[in-house]
C-alpha positions in Angstrom: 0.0 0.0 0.0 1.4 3.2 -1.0 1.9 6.0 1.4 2.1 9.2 -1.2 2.7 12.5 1.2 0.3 14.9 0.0 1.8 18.2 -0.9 3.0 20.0 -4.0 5.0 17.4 -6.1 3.8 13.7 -6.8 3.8 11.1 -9.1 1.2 10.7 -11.8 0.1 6.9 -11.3 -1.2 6.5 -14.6 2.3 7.4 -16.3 4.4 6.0 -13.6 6.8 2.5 -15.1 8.2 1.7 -12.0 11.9 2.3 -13.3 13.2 2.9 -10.0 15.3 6.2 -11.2 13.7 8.8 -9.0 14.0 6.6 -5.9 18.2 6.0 -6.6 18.0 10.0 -7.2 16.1 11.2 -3.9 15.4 8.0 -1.9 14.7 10.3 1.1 11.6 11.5 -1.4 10.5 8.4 -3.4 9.5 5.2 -2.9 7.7 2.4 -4.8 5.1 -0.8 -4.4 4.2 -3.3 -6.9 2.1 -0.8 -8.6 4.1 2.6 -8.9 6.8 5.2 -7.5 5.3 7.7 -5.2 6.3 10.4 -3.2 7.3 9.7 0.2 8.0 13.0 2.0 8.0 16.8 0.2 11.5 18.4 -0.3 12.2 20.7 2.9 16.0 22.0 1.9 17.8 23.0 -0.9 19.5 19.4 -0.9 16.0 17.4 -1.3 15.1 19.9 -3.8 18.4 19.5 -5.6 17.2 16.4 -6.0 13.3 16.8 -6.5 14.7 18.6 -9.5 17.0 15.8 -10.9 15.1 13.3 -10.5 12.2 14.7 -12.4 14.6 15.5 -14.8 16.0 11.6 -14.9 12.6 10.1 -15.6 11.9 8.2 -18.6 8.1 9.0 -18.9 8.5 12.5 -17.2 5.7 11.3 -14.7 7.0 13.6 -11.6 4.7 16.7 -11.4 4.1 20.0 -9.6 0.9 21.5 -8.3 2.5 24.4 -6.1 1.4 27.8 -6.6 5.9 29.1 -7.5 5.5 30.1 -10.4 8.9 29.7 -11.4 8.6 25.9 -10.8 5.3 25.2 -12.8 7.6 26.9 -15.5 10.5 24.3 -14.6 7.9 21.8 -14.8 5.9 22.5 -18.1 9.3 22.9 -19.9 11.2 20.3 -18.7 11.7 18.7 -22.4 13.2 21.6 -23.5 15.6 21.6 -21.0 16.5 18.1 -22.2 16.8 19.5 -25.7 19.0 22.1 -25.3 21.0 20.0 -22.9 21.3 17.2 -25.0 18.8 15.1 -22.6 21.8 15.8 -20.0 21.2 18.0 -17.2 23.7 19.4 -14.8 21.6 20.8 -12.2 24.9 22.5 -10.9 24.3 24.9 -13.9 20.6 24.2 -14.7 19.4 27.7 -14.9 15.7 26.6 -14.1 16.8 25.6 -10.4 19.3 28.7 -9.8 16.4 31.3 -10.9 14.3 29.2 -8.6 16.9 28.7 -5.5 17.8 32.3 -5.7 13.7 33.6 -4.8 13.7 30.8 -2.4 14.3 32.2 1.6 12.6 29.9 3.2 14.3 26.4 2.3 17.1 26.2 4.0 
């Protein structure tokens, strides 16, 4: 039985394979059952959302999602793919500029 912490990013169950990349990313954040990856607990510091970030950058079928009112992180989200493209489906997320124009309005993760 899944356990998904209700907040502002999850996991879209219906688009979910079960590859196991977000939880070797952020296994502080995800976790799976027999049926689909799920968010276990919300980022709450810039570390956890370092890796909120990567690991729905890593995922095959893009099924990590955000429903939080930042603005600049719906943007992140919406555009991810072109952020792969212009990357070369890498992304450094020491120089992604979606998560330093996001970490830089952000006071209160710590």
């Amino acid at each position: 039985m899944k356990k998904e912490d209700q907040g502002d990013f999850y996991v879209h169950e219906d688009e979910c394979v079960i590859c196991g990349c977000c939880e070797r990313v952020a296994p502080a954040l995800f976790s799976s059952d027999d049926t689909v990856s799920f968010v276990k607990s919300q980022p709450n510091n810039i570390d956890e959302m370092r890796r909120m970030f990567r690991a729905s950058r890593i995922c095959m079928v893009e099924c990590i999602y955000y429903e939080g009112s930042d603005k600049l992180l719906k943007t992140h989200f919406e555009n991810i793919k072109s952020c792969f493209e212009r990357n070369g489906n890498i992304c450094s997320l020491d120089y992604c500029s979606c998560f330093d124009s996001f970490m830089k309005t952000q006071s209160s993760i710590k």
